[in-house]
LUMLUMDREN-2810 file (N, C-alpha, C; in Angstrom, 1 decimal):
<atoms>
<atom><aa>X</aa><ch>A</ch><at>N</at><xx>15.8</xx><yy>-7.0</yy><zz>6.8</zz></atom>
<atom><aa>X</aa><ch>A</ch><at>CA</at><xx>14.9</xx><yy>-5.9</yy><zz>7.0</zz></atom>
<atom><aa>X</aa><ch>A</ch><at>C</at><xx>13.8</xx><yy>-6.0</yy><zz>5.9</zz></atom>
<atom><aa>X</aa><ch>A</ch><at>N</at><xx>12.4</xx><yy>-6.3</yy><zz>5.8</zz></atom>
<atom><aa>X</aa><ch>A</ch><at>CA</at><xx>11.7</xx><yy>-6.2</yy><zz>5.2</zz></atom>
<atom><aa>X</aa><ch>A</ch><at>C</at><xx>11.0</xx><yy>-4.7</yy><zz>5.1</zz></atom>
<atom><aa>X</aa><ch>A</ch><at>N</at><xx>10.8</xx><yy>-4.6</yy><zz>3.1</zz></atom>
<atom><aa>X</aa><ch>A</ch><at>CA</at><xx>10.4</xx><yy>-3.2</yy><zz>2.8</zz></atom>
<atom><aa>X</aa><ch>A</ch><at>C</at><xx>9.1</xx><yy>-3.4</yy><zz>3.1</zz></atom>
<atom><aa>X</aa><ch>A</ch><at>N</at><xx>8.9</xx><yy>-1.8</yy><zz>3.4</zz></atom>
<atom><aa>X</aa><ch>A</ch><at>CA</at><xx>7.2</xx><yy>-1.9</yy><zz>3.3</zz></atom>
<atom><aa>X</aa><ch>A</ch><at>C</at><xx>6.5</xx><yy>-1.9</yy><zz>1.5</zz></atom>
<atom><aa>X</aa><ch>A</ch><at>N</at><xx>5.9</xx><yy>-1.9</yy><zz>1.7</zz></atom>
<atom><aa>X</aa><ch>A</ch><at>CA</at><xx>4.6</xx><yy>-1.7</yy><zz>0.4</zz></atom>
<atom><aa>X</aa><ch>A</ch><at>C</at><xx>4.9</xx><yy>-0.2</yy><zz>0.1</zz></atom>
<atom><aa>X</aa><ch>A</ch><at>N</at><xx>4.8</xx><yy>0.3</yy><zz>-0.8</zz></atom>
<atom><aa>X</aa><ch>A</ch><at>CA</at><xx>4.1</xx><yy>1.6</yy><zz>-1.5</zz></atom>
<atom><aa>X</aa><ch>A</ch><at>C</at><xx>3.2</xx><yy>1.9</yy><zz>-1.3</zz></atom>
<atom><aa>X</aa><ch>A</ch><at>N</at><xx>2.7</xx><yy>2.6</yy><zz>-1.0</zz></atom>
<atom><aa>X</aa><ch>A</ch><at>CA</at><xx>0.9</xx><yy>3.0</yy><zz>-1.1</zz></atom>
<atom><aa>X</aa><ch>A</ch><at>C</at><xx>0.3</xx><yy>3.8</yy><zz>-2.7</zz></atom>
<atom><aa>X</aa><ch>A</ch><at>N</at><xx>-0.7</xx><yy>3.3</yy><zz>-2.9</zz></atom>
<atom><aa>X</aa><ch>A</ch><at>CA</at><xx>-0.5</xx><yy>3.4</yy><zz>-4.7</zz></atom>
<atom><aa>X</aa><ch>A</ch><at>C</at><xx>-1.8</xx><yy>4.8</yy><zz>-4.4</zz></atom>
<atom><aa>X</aa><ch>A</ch><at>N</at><xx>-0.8</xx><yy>6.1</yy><zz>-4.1</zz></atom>
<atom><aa>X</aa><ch>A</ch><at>CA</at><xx>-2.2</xx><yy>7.0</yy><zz>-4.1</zz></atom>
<atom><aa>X</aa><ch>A</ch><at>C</at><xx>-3.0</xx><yy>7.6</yy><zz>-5.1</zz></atom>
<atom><aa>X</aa><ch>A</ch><at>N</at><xx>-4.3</xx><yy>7.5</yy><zz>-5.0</zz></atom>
<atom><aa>X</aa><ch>A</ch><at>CA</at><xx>-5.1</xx><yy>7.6</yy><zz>-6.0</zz></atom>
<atom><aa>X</aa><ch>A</ch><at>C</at><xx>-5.4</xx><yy>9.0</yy><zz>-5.9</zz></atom>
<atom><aa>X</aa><ch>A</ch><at>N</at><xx>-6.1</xx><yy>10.0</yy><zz>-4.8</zz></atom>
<atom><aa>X</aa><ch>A</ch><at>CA</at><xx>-6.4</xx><yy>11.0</yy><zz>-4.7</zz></atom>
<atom><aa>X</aa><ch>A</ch><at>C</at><xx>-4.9</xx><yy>11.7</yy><zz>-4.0</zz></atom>
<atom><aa>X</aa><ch>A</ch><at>N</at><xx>-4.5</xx><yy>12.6</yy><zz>-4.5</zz></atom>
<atom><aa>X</aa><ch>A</ch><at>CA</at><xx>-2.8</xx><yy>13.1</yy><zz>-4.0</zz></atom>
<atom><aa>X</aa><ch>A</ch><at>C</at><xx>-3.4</xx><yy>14.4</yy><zz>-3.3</zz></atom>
<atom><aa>X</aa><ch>A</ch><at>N</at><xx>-4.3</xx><yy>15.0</yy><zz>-3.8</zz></atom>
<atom><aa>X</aa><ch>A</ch><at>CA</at><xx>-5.2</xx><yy>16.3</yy><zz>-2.6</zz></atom>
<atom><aa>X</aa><ch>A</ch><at>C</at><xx>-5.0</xx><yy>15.9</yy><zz>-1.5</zz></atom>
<atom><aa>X</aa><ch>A</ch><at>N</at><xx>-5.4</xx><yy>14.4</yy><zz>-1.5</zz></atom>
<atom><aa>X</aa><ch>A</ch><at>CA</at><xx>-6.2</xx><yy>14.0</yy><zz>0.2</zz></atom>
<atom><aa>X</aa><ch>A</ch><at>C</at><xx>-5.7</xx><yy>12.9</yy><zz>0.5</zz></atom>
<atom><aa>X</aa><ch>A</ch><at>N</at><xx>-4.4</xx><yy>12.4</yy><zz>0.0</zz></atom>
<atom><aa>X</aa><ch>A</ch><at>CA</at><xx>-3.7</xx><yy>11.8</yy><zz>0.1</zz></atom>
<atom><aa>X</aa><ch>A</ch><at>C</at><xx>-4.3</xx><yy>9.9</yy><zz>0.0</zz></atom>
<atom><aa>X</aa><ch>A</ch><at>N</at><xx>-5.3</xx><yy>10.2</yy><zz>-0.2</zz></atom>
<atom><aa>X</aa><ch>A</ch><at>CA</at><xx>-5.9</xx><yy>8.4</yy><zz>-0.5</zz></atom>
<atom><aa>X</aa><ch>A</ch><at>C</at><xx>-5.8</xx><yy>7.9</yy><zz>-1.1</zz></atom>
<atom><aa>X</aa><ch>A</ch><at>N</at><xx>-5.9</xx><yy>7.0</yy><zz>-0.8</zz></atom>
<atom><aa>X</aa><ch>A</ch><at>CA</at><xx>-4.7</xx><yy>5.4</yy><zz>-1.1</zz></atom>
<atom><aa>X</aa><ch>A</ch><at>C</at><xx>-5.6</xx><yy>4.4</yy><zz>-2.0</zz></atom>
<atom><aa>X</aa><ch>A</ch><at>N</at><xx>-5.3</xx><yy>3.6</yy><zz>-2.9</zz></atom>
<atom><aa>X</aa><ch>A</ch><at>CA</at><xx>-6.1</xx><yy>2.7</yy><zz>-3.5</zz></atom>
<atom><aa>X</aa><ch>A</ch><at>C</at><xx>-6.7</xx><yy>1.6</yy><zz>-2.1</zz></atom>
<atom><aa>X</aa><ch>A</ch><at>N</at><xx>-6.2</xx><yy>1.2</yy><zz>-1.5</zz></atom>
<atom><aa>X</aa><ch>A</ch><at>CA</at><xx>-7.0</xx><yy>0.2</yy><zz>-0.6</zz></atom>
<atom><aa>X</aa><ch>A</ch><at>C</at><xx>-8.1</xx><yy>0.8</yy><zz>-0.2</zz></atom>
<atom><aa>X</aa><ch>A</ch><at>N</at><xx>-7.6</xx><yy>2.5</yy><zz>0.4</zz></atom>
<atom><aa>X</aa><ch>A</ch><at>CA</at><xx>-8.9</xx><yy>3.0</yy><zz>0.6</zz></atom>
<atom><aa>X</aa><ch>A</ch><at>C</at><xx>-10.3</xx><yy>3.0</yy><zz>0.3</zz></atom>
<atom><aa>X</aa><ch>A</ch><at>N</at><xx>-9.7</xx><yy>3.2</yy><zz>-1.0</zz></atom>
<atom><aa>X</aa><ch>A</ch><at>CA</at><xx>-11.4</xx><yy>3.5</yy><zz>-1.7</zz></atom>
<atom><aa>X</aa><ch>A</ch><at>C</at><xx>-11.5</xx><yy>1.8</yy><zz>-2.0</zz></atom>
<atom><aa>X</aa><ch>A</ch><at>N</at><xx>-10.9</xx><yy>0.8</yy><zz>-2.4</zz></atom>
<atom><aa>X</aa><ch>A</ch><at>CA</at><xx>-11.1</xx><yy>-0.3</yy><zz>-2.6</zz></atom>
<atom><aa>X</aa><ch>A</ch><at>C</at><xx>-11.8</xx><yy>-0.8</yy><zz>-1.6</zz></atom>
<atom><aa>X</aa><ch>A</ch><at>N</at><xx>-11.6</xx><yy>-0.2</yy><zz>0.3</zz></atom>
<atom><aa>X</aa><ch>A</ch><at>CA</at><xx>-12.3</xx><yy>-0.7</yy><zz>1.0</zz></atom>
<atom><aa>X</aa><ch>A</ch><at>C</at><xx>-13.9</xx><yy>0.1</yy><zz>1.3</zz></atom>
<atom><aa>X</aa><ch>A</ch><at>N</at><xx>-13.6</xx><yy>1.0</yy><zz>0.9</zz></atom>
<atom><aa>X</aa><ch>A</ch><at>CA</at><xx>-15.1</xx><yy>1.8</yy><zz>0.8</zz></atom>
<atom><aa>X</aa><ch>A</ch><at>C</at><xx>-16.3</xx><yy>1.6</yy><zz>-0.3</zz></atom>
<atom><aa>X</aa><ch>A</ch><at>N</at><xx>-15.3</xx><yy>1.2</yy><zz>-1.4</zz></atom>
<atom><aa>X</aa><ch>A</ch><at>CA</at><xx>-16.2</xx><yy>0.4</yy><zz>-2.4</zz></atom>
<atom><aa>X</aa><ch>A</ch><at>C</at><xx>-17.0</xx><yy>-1.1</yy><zz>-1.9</zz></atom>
<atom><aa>X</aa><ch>A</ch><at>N</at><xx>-15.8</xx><yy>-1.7</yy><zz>-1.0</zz></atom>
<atom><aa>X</aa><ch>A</ch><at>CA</at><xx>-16.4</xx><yy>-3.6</yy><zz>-0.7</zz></atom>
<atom><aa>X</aa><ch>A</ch><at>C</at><xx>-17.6</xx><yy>-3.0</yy><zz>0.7</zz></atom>
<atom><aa>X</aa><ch>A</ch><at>N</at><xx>-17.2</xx><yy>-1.8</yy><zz>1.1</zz></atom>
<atom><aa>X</aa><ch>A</ch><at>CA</at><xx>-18.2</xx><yy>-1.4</yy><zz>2.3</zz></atom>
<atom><aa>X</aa><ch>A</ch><at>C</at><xx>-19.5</xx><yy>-1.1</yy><zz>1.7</zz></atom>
<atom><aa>X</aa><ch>A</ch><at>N</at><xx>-20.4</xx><yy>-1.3</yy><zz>0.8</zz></atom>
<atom><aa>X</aa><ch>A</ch><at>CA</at><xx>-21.1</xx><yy>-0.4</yy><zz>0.2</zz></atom>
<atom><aa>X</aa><ch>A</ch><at>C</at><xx>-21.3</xx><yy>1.1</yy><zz>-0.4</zz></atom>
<atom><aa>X</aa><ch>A</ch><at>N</at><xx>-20.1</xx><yy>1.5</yy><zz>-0.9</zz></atom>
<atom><aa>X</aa><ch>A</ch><at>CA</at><xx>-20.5</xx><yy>2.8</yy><zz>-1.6</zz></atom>
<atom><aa>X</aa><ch>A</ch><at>C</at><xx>-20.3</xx><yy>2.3</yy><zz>-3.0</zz></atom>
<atom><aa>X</aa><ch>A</ch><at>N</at><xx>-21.7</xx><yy>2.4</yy><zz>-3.3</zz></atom>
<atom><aa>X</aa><ch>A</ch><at>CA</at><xx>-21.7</xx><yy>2.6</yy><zz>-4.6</zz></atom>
<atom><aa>X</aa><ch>A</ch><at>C</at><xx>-22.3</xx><yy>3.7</yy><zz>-5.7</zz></atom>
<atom><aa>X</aa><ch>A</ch><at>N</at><xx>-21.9</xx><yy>4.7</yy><zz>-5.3</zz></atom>
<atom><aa>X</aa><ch>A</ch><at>CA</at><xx>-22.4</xx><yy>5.9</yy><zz>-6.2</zz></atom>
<atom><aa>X</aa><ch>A</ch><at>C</at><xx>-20.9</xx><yy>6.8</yy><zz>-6.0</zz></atom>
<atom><aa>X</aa><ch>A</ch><at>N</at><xx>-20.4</xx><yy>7.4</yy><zz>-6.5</zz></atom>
<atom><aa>X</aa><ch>A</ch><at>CA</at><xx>-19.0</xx><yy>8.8</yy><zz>-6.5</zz></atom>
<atom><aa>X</aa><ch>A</ch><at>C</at><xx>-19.5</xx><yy>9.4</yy><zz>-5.4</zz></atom>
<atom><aa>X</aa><ch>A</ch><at>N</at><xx>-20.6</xx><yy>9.7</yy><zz>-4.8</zz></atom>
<atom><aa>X</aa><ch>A</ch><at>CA</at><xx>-20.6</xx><yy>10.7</yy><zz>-3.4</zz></atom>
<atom><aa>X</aa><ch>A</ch><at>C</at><xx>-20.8</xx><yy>10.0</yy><zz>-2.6</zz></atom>
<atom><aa>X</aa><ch>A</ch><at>N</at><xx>-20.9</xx><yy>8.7</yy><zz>-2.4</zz></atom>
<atom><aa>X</aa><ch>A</ch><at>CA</at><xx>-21.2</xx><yy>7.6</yy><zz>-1.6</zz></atom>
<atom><aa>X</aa><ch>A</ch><at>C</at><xx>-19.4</xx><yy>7.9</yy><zz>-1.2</zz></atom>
<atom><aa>X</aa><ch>A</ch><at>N</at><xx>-18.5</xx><yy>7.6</yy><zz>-2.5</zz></atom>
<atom><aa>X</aa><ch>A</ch><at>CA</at><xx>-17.5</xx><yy>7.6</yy><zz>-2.1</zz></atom>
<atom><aa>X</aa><ch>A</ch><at>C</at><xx>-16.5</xx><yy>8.7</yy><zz>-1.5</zz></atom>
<atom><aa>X</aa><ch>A</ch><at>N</at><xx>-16.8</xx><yy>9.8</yy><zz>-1.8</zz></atom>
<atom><aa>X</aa><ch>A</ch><at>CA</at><xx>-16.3</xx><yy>11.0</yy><zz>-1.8</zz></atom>
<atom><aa>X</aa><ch>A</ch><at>C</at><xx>-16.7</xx><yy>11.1</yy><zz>-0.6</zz></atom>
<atom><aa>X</aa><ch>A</ch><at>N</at><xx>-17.8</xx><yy>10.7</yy><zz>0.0</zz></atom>
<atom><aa>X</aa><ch>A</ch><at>CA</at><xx>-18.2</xx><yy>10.8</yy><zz>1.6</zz></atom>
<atom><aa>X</aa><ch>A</ch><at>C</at><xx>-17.6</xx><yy>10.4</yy><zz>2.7</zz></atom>
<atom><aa>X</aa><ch>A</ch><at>N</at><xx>-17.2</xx><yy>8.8</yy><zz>2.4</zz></atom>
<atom><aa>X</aa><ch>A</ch><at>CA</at><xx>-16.2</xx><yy>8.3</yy><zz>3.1</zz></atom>
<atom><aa>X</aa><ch>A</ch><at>C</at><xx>-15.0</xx><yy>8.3</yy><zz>2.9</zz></atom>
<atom><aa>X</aa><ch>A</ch><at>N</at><xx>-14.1</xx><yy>8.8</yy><zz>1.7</zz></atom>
<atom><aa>X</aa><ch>A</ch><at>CA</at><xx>-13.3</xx><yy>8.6</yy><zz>1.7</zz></atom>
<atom><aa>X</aa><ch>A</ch><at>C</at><xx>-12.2</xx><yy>10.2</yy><zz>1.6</zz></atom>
<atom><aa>X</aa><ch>A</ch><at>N</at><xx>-13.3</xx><yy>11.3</yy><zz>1.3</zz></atom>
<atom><aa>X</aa><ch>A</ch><at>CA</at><xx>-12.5</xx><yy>12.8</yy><zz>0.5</zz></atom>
<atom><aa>X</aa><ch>A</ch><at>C</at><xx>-11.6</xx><yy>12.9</yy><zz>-0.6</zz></atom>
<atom><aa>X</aa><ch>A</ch><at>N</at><xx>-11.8</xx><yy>11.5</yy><zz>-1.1</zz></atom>
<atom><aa>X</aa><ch>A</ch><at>CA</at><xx>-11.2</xx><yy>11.0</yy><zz>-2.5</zz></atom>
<atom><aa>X</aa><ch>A</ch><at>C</at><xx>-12.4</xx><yy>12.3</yy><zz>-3.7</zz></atom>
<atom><aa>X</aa><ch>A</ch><at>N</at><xx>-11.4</xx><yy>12.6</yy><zz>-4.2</zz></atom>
<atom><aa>X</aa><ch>A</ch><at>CA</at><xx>-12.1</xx><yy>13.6</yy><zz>-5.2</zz></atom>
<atom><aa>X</aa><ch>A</ch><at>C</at><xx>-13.0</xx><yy>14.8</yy><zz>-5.3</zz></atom>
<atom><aa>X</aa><ch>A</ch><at>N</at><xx>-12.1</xx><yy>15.3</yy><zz>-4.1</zz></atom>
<atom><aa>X</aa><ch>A</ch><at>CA</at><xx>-13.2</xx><yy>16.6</yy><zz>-4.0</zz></atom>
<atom><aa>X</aa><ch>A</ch><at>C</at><xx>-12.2</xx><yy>17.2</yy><zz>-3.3</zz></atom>
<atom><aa>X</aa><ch>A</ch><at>N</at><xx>-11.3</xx><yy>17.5</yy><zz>-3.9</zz></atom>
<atom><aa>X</aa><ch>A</ch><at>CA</at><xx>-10.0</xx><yy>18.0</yy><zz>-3.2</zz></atom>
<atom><aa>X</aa><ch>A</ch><at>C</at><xx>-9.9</xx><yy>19.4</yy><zz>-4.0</zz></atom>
<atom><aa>X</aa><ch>A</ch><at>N</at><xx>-8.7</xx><yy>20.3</yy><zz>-3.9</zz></atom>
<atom><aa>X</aa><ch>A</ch><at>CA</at><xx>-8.4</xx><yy>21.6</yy><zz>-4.7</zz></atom>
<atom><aa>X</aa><ch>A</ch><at>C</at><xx>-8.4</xx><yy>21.4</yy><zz>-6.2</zz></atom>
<atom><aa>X</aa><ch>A</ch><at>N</at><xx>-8.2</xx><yy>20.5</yy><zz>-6.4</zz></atom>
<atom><aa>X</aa><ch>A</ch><at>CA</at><xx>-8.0</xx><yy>20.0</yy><zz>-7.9</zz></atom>
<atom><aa>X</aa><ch>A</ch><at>C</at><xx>-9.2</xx><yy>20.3</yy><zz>-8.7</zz></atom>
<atom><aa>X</aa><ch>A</ch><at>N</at><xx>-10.1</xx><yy>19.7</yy><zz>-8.2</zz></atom>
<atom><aa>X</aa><ch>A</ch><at>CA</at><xx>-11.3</xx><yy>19.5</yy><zz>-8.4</zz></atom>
<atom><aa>X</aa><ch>A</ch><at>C</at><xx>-11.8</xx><yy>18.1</yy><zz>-9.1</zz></atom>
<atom><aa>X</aa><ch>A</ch><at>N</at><xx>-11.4</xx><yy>17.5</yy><zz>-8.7</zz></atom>
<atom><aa>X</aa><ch>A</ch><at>CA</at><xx>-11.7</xx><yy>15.8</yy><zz>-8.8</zz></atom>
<atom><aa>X</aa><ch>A</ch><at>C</at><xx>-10.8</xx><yy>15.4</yy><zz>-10.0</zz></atom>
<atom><aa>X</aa><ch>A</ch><at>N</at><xx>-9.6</xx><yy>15.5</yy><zz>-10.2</zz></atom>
<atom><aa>X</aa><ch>A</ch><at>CA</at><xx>-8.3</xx><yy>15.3</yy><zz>-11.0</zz></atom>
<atom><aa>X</aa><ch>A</ch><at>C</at><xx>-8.5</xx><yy>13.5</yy><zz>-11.1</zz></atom>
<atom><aa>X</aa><ch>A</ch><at>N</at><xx>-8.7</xx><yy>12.9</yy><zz>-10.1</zz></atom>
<atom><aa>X</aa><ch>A</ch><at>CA</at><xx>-8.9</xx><yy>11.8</yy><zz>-9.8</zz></atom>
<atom><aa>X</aa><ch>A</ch><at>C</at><xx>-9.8</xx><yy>10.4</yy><zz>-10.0</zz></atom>
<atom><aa>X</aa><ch>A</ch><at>N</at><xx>-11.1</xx><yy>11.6</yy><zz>-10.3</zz></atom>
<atom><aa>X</aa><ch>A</ch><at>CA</at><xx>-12.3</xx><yy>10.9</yy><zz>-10.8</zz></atom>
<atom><aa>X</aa><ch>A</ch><at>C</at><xx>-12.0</xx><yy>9.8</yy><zz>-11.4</zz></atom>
<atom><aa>X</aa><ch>A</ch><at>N</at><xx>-11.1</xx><yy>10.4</yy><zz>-12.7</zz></atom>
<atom><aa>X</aa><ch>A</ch><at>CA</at><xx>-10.9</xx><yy>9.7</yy><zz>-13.9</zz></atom>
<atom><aa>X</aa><ch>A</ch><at>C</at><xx>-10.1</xx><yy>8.0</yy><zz>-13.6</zz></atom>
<atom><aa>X</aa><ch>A</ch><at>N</at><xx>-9.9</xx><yy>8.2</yy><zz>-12.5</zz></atom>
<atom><aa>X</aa><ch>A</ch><at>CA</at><xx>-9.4</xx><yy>6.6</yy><zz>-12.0</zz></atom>
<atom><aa>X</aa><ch>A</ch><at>C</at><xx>-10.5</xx><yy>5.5</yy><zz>-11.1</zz></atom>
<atom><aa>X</aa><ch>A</ch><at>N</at><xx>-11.1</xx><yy>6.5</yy><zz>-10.0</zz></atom>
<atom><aa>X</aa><ch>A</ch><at>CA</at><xx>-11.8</xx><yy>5.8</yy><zz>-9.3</zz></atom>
<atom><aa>X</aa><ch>A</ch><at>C</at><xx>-13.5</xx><yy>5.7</yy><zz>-10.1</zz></atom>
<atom><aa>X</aa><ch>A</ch><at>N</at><xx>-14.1</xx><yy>6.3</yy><zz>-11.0</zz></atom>
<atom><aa>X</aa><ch>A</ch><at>CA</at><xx>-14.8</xx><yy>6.4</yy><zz>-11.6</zz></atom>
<atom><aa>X</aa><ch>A</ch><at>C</at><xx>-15.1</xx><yy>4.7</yy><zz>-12.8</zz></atom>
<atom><aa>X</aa><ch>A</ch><at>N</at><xx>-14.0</xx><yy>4.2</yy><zz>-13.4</zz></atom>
<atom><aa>X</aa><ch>A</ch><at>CA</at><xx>-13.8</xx><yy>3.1</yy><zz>-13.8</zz></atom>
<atom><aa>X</aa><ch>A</ch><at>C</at><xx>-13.6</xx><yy>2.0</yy><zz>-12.3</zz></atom>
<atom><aa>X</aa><ch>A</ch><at>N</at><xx>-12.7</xx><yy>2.3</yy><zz>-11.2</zz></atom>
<atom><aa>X</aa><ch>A</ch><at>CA</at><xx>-13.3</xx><yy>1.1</yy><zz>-10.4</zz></atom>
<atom><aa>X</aa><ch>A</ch><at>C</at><xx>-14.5</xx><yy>1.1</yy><zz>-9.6</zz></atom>
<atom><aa>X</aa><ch>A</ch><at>N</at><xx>-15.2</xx><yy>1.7</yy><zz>-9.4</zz></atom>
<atom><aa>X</aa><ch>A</ch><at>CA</at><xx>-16.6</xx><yy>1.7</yy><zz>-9.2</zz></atom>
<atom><aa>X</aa><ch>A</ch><at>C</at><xx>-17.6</xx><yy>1.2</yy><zz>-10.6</zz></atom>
<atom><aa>X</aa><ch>A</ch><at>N</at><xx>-17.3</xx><yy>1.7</yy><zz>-11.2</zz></atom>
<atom><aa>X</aa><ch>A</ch><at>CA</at><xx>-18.1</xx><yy>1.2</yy><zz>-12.5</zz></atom>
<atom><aa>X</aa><ch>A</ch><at>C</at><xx>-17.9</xx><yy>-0.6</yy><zz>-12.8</zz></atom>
<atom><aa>X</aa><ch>A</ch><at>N</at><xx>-16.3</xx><yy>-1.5</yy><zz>-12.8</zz></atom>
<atom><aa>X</aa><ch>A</ch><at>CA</at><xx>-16.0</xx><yy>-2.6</yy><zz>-12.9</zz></atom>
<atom><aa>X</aa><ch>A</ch><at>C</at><xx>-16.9</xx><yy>-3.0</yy><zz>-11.9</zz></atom>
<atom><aa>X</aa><ch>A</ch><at>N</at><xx>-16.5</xx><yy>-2.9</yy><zz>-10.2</zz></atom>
<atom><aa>X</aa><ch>A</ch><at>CA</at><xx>-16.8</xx><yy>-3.4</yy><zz>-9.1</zz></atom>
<atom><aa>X</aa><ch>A</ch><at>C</at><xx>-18.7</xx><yy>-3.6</yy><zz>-9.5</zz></atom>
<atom><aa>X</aa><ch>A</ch><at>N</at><xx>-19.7</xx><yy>-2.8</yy><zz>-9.9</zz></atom>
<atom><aa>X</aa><ch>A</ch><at>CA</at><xx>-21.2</xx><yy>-3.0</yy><zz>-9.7</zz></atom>
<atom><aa>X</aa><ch>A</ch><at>C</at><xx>-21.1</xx><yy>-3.5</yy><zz>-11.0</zz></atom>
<atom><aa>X</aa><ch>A</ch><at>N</at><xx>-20.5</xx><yy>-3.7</yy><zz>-11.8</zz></atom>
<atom><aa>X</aa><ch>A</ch><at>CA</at><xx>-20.2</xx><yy>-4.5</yy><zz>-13.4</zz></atom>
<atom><aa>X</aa><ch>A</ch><at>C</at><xx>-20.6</xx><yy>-5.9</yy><zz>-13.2</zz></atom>
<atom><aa>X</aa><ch>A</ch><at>N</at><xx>-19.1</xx><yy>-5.8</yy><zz>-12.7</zz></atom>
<atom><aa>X</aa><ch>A</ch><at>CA</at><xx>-18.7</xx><yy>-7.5</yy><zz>-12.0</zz></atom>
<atom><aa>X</aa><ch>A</ch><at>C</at><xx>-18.8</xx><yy>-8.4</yy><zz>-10.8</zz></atom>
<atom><aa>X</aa><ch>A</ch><at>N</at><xx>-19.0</xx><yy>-7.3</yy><zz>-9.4</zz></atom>
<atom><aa>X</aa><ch>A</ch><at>CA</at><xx>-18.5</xx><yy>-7.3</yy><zz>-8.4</zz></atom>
<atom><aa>X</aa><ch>A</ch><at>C</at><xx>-17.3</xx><yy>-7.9</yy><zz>-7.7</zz></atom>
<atom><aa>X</aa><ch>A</ch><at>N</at><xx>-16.5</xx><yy>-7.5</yy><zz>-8.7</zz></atom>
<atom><aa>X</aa><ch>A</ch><at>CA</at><xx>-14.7</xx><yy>-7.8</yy><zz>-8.0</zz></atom>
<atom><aa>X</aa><ch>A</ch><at>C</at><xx>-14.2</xx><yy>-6.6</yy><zz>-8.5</zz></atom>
<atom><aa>X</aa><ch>A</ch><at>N</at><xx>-13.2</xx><yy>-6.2</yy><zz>-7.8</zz></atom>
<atom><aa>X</aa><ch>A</ch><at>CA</at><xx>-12.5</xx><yy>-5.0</yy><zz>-7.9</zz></atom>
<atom><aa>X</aa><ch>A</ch><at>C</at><xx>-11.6</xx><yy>-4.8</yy><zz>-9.2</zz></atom>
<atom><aa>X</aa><ch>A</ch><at>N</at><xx>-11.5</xx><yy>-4.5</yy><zz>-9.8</zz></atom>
<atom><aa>X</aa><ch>A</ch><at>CA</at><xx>-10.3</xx><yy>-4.5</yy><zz>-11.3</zz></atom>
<atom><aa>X</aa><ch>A</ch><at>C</at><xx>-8.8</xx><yy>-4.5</yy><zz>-10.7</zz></atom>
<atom><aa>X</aa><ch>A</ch><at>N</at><xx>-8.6</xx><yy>-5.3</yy><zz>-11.6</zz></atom>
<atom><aa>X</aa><ch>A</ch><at>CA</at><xx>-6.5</xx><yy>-5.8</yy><zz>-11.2</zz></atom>
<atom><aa>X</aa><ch>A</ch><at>C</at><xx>-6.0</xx><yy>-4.4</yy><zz>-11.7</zz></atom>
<atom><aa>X</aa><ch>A</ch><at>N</at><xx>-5.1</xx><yy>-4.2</yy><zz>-10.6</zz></atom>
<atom><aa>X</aa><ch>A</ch><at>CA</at><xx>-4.4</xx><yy>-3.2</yy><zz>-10.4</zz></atom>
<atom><aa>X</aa><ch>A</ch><at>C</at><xx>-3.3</xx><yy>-3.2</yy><zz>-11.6</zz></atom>
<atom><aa>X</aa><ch>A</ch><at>N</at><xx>-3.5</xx><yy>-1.9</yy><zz>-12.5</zz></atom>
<atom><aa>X</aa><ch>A</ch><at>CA</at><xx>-2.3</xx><yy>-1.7</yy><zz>-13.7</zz></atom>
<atom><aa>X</aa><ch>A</ch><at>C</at><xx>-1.2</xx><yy>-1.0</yy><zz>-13.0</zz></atom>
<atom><aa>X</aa><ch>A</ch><at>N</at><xx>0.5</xx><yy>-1.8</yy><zz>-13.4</zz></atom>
<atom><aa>X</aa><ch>A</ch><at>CA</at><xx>0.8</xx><yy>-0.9</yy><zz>-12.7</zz></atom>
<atom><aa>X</aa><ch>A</ch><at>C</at><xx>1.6</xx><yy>0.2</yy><zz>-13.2</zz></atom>
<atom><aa>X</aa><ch>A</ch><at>N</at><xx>1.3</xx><yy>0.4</yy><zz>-14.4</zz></atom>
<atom><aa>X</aa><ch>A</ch><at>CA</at><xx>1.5</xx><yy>1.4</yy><zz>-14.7</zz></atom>
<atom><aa>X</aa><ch>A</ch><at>C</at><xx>0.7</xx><yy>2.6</yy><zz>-14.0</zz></atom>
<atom><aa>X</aa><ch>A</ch><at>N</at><xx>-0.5</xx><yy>3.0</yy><zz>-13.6</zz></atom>
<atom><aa>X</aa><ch>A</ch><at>CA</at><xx>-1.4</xx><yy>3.7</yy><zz>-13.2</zz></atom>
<atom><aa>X</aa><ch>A</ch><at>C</at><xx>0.0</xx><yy>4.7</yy><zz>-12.2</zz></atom>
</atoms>
């Protein structure tokens, strides 16, 4: 029986997933409302609790353009 993966959620309001926004980032969003548009990552009840993670990978990705290695601690 093979496990599935974890999903490493980044936004827990809106339940999104790091791939997600990792795929909305390699799609072209590059600005936080670019991303929040496609994804409802951070604009949840919270009031963007979350920023504080996807805010650094957007910033690496138009840095470098490669996505930052996943800590797993996070």
């Amino acid at each position: 029986m093979q496990r599935r993966k974890k999903k490493d959620i980044i936004c827990r309001c809106n339940n999104v997933d790091r791939e997600t926004i990792e795929k909305a980032i390699l799609n072209g969003c590059d600005t936080m409302n670019k991303i929040f548009d496609e994804t409802t990552a951070g604009v949840g009840p919270c009031g963007g609790s979350c920023r504080r993670k996807i805010v650094p990978m957007l910033e690496h990705y138009l840095a470098t353009g490669q996505l930052p290695k996943v800590d797993k601690k996070d």
